[in-house]
C-alpha positions in Angstrom: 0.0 0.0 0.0 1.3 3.1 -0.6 1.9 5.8 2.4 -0.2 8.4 1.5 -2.8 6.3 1.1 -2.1 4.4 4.4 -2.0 7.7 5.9 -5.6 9.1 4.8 -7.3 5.7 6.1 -5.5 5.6 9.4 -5.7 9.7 10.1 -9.3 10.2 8.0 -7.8 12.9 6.4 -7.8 13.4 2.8 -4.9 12.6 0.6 -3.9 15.7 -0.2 -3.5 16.2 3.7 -1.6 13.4 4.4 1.0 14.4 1.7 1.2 17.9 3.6 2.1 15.6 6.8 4.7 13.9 4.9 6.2 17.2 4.1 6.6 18.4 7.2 8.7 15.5 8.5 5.7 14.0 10.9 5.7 10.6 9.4 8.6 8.0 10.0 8.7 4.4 8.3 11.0 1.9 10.5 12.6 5.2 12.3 13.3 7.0 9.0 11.4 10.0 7.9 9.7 9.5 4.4 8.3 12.3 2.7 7.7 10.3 -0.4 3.4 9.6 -0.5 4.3 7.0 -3.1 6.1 4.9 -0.7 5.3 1.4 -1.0 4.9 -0.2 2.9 5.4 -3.6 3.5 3.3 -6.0 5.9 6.6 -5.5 8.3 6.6 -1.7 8.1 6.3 0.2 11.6 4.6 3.7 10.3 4.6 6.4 13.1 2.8 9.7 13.1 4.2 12.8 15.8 5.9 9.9 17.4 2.5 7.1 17.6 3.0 4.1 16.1 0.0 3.9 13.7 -1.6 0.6 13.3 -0.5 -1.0 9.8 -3.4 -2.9 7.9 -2.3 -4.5 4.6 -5.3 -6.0 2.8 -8.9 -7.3 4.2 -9.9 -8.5 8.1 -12.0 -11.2 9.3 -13.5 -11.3 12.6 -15.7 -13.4 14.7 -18.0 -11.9 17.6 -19.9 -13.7 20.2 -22.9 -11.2 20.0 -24.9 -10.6 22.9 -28.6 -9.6 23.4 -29.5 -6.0 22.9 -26.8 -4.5 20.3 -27.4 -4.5 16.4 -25.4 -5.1 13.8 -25.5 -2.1 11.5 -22.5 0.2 11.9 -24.8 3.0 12.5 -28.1 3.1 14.7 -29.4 5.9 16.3 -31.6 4.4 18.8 -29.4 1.3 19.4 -25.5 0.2 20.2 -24.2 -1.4 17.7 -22.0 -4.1 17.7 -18.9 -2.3 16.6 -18.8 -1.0 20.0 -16.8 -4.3 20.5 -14.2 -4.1 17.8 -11.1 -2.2 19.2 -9.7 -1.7 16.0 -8.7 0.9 14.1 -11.2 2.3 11.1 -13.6 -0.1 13.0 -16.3 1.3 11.0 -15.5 -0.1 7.6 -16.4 -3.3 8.9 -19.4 -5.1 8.4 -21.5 -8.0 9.4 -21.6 -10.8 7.0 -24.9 -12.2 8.2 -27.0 -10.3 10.8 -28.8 -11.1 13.6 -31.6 -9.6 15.3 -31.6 -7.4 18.5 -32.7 -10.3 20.7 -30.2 -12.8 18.9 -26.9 -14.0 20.4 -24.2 -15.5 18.9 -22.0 -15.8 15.8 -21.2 -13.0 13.9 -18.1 -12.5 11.6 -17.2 -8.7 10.5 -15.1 -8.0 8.0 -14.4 -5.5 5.3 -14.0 -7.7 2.2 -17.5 -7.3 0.3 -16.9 -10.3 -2.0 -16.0 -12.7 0.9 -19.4 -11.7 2.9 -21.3 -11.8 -0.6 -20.4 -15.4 -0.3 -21.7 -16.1 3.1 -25.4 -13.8 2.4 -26.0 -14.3 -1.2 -29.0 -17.1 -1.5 -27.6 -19.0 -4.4 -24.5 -20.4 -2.2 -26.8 -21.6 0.3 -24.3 -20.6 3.2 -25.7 -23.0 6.2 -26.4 -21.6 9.6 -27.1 -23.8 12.9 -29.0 -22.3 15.7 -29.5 -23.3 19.5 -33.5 -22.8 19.7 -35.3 -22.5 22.8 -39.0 -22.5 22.2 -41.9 -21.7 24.7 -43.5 -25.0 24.2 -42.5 -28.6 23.7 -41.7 -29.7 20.4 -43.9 -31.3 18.6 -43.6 -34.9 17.4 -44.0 -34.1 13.2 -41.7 -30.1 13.4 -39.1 -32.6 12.2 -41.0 -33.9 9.3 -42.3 -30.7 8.9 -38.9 -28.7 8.3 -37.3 -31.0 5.6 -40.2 -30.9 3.8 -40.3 -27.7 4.2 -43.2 -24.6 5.8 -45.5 -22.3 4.1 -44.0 -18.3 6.1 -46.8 -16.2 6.6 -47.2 -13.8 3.5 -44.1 -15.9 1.5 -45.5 -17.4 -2.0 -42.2 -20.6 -2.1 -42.2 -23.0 1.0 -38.8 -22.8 3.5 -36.2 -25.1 1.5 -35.3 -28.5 3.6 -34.1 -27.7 7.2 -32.4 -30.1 9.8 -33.6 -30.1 13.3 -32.0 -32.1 15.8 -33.7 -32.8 19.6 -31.9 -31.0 22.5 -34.2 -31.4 25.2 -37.7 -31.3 25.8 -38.1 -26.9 24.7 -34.3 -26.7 22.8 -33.4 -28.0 19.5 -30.9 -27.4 17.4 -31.8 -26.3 14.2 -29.6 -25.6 10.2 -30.8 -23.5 7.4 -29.7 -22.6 4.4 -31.6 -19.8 3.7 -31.8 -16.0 5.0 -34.8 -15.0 5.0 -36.4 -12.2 7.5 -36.1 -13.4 11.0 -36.8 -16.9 9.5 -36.1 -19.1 12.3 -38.8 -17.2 14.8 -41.3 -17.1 11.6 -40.1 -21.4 10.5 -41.9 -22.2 14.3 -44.4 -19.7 14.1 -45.8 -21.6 11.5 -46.1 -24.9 13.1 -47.8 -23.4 16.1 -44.4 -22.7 18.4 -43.0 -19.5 19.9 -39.2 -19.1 19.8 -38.2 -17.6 23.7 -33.9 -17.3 22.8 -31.9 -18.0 19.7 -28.3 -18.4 19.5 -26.3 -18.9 16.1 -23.2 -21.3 16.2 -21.9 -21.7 13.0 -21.9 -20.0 9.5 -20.7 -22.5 7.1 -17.8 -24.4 8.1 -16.8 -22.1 10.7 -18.1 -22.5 14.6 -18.4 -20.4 17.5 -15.4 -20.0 19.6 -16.7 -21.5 23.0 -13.7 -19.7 24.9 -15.2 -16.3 23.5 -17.4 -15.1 26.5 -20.7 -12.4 25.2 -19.0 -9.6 23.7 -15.2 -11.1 22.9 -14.0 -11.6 19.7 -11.3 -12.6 18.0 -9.7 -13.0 14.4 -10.4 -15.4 11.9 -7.7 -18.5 11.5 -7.3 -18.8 7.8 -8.6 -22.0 7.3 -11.8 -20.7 8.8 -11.3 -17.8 6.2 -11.0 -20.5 3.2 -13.6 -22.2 4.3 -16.2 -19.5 3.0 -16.9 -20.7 -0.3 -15.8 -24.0 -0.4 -18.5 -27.0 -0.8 -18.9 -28.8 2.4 
């Protein structure tokens, strides 16, 4: 990347500010002034600005956040807090959910500023699946099973739910996979067979899981297997 450029993100100036930093000696690479905006930084570069190190970031992140109730996941909300109150990293607002969750929902969540990799996870024709611990206000009834890989009728959708897998937790929690995203579907999928959903926590987009170690409001980077593993068939 080159330094001016590095300079406007990590400052939020314009370019043509950062190049008048530059001139007037405020910007070291590795201990040496640069003046040069067209400086090409490398992944091991150590940029400082009036003597702070600024934070180098060299290509796209991936993040995953152990939601909890009450935040939302827009970057911008004024009635709510968002869940980039979280990230404590810098430009934290170019990042983005790929896959929300609702107010009420807990769980996974993976931010990232990559637009193509998140288009993989939300776009319907990759048919990215998501499992979610389900606790419902009543018991479960004997044919929801039967019902979900065949598939429900949403209220005011014309095409049925495609096939979903539902596996017995206990008595009022089930475990339940989709691969669809469609508005609040899970609460609207038991709705429909007579059931009320009470809590609803996502564990896993795709192939990658939620970090059990990540307590309500941790996160943490992605490994890059997990990062591959957008994308590819399971």
């Amino acid at each position: 990347m080159r330094l001016d450029k590095f300079l406007s993100q990590q400052l939020e100036v314009s370019r043509a500010i950062a190049l008048r930093e530059l001139r007037a000696r405020k910007v070291t690479v590795d201990g040496e002034v640069v003046r040069d905006g067209a400086f090409k930084l490398s992944p091991e570069s150590q940029v400082d600005y009036d003597g702070n190190q600024l934070q180098l970031q060299l290509g796209p992140r991936y993040f995953m956040l152990n939601k909890p109730q009450g935040y939302v996941c827009s970057t911008d909300d004024p009635d709510h807090p968002t869940i980039l109150y979280f990230l404590e990293e810098p430009t934290a607002y170019k990042l983005h959910a790929a896959g929300r969750l609702d107010i009420d929902t807990t769980g996974l969540v993976l931010m990232t500023d990559d637009g193509q990799w998140s288009h993989r996870i939300t776009s319907p024709r990759h048919h990215c699946e998501k499992t979610y611990l389900v606790t419902l206000e009543s018991p479960l009834a004997d044919d929801t099973a039967a019902q979900f890989t065949a598939g429900v009728q949403l209220h005011n959708e014309k095409d049925l739910t495609k096939p979903a897998a539902l596996e017995l937790v206990s008595e009022r929690q089930v475990r339940l996979t989709i691969s669809e995203g469609r508005y609040h579907q899970v609460k609207r999928m038991f709705a429909a067979v007579g059931n009320h959903v009470v809590a609803l926590h996502r564990e896993r987009i795709g192939g990658i899981v939620m970090d059990e170690d990540l307590a309500p409001g941790e996160y943490r980077p992605l490994t890059e297997e997990e990062i591959a593993s957008v994308g590819v068939p399971r």
